[in-house]
N, C-alpha and C positions, 0 to 999 in steps of 0.2 A: 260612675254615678250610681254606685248601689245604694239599696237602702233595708231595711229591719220593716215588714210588712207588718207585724205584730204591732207593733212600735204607733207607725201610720196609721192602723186600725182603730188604734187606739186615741191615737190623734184626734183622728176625723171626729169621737164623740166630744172633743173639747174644742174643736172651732171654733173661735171668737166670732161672731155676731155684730159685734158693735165694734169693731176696729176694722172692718172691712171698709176698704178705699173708695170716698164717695166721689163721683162724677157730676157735675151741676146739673141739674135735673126741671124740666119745666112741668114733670107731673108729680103725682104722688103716688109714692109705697107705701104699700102700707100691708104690713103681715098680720092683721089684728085677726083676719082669717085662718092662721095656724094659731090660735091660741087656744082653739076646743083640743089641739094636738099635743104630743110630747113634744114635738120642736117648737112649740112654743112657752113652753113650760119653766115655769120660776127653776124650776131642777136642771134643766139643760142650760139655763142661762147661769145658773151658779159654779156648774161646769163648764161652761166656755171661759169664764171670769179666770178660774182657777187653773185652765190649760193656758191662757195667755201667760199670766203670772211664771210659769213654769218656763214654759218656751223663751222667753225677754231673758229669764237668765241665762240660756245656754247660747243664745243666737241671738244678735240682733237684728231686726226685721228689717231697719233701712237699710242694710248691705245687701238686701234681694233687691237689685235695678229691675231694668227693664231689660238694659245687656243681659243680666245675670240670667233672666227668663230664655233670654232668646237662646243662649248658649245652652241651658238644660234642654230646651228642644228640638234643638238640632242634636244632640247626647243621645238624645230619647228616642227619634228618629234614625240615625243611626243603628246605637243597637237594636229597635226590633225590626229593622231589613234585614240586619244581619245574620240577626238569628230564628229569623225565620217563624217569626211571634204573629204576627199575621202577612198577606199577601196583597201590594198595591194593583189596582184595578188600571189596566192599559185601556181605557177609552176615551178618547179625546173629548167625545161629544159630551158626554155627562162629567170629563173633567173642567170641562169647558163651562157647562153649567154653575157646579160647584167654584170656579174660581170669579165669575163673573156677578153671581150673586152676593158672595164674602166681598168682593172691590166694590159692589155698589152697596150695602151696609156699612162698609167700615167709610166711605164719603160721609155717612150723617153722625160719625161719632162726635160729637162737641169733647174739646180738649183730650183729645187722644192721645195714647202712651205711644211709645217708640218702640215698641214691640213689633216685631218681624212677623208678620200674616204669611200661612201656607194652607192650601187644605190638599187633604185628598181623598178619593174614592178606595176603600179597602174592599177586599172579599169576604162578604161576609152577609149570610141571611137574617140575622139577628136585626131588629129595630132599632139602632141605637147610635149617637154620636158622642163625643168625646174630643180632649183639646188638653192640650200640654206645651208651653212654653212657645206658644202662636202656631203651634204645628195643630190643626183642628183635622180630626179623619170623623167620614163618615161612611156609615156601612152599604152597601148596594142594598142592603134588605132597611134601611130608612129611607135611601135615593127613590126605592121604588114606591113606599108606602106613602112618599109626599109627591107620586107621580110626577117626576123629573121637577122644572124649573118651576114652581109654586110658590103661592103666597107662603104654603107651610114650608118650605123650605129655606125660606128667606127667615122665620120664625126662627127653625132648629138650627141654622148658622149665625144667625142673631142669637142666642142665648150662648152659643158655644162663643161668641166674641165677648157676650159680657163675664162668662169667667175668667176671662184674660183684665179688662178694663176694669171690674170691678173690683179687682184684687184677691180674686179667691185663688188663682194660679199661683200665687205668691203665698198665700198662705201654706199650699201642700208643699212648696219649696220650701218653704220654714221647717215645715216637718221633718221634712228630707234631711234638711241641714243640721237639725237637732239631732233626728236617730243616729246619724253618721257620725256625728260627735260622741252620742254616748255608746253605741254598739259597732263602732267601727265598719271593721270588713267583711263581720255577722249577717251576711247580707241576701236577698232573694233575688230572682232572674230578674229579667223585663217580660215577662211573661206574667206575673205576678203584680210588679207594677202597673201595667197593664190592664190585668183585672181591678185594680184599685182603682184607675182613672173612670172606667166605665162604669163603676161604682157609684163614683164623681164625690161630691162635697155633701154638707147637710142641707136639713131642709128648707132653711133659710135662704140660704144661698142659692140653690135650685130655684125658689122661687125668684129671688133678683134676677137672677139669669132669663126666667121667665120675661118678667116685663120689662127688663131690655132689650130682650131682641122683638119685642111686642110694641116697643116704640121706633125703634130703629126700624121696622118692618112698616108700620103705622108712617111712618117721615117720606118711605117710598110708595104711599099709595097703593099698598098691596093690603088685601082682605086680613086682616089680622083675629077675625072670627075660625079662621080654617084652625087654630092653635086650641080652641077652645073644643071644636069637634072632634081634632087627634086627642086630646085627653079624655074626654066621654067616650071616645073608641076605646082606648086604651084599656079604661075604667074597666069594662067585660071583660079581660082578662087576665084579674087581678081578684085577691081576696077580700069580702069586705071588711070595713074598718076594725082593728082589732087594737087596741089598746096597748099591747104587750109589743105584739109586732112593728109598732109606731114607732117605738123608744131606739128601734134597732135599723129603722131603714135612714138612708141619708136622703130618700125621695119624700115625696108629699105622696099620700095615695095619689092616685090619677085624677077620683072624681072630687077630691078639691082641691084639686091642682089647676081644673078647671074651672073649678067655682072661685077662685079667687083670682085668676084672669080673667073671668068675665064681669067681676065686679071693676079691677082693675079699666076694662076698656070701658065700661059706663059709665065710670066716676069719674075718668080721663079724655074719654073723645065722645061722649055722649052716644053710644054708639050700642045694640040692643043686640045680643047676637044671636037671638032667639029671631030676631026680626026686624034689621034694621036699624036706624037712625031712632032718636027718640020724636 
């Protein structure tokens, strides 16, 4: 299961937006807040149009199942134990955590896929989580920063479930299956893949990822304000908005990454995260 990074890189700036897999939904999305952005940009959507068009002829997209997912990540899994791409974290208590919180999110998914759920604890100081074909890891240096078993934690494995349900896993699968097609066995480690996942998708997508696991989080009675504060924390150490640097991240800066979940949860659960209830 190798693949052409260059390739994928390249990918990731033509993500379709608008054929992402929709789940029935009792709120509303709405990105009209990424449109002071480049991810939201007549230009990035002219290039998503044009990356689908490309992709549909090399690969067709409903041959990526839900089996198809599961088997790339258990593939994916495999190789980086193997090769020693990162190290899984031996503590029961905080795996315990982590798998207990992913089983009670994934109970409020309405019409769920048949994707195979796993997570685990990695070593690693870094803030960051990541998810590939139902395999979702997250770093000790995120377990600590949503101080163990949290409403925020229930947020960052809610968002890592809705790349999976919302079809954006499917999407880098397409990639996958396109570069392999056109550049064979031209291929890079999992080390590299790797960095690509934690990379993740565009800004789109990140945000859907966002207010799903903002609802799914919301369905269990947990603070779903605490998501809005990790991203104004984030926001400090980050550079401010830049124009150029927009066009190139697959993130949303941080501080409107939090401006547009917190309009999300007031427009959604009447819900003030400045202060409250309305």
């Amino acid at each position: 299961m190798r693949i052409t990074l260059f390739f994928i890189l390249v990918g990731a700036l033509f993500f379709s937006c608008d054929t992402v897999d929709k789940k029935k939904r009792k709120v509303n999305y709405s990105f009209s807040c990424l449109d002071s952005a480049l991810g939201g940009s007549a230009t990035n959507k002219t290039l998503d149009k044009a990356g689908k068009i490309f992709r549909d002829l090399t690969v067709d997209e409903k041959s990526i199942t839900d089996d198809l997912q599961n088997q790339y990540g258990e593939a994916f899994h495999k190789d980086v134990i193997e090769n020693k791409t990162f190290e899984l974290l031996d503590d029961a208590a905080i795996n315990n955590d982590l798998k207990t919180t992913m089983d009670e999110l994934l109970q409020q998914v309405e019409d769920p896929s048949k994707i195979k759920y796993m997570i685990y604890a990695i070593k690693d100081s870094m803030i960051n989580a990541f998810t590939f074909g139902g395999r979702i890891y997250v770093t000790t240096g995120m377990y600590k920063k949503c101080g163990g078993k949290t409403p925020l934690l229930y947020s960052i494995i809610g968002h890592e479930i809705g790349h999976s349900e919302l079809g954006h896993i499917k999407k880098v699968i397409h990639e996958m299956m396109v570069a392999d097609k056109i550049f064979g066995d031209n291929a890079e480690t999992a080390l590299q893949v790797t960095k690509l996942l934690t990379g993740s998708f565009n800004q789109r997508n990140e945000l859907e990822a966002d207010y799903f696991g903002t609802d799914l989080t919301n369905s269990l009675n947990q603070d779903i304000c605490s998501a809005v504060t990790f991203w104004k924390e984030m926001a400090k150490m980050e550079n401010q908005y830049n124009r150029l640097e927009d066009f190139f991240r697959t993130h949303p800066f941080s501080d409107l990454r939090a401006q547009c979940l917190e309009r999300h949860i007031r427009e959604n659960f009447n819900i003030e995260c400045s202060g409250g209830k309305k």
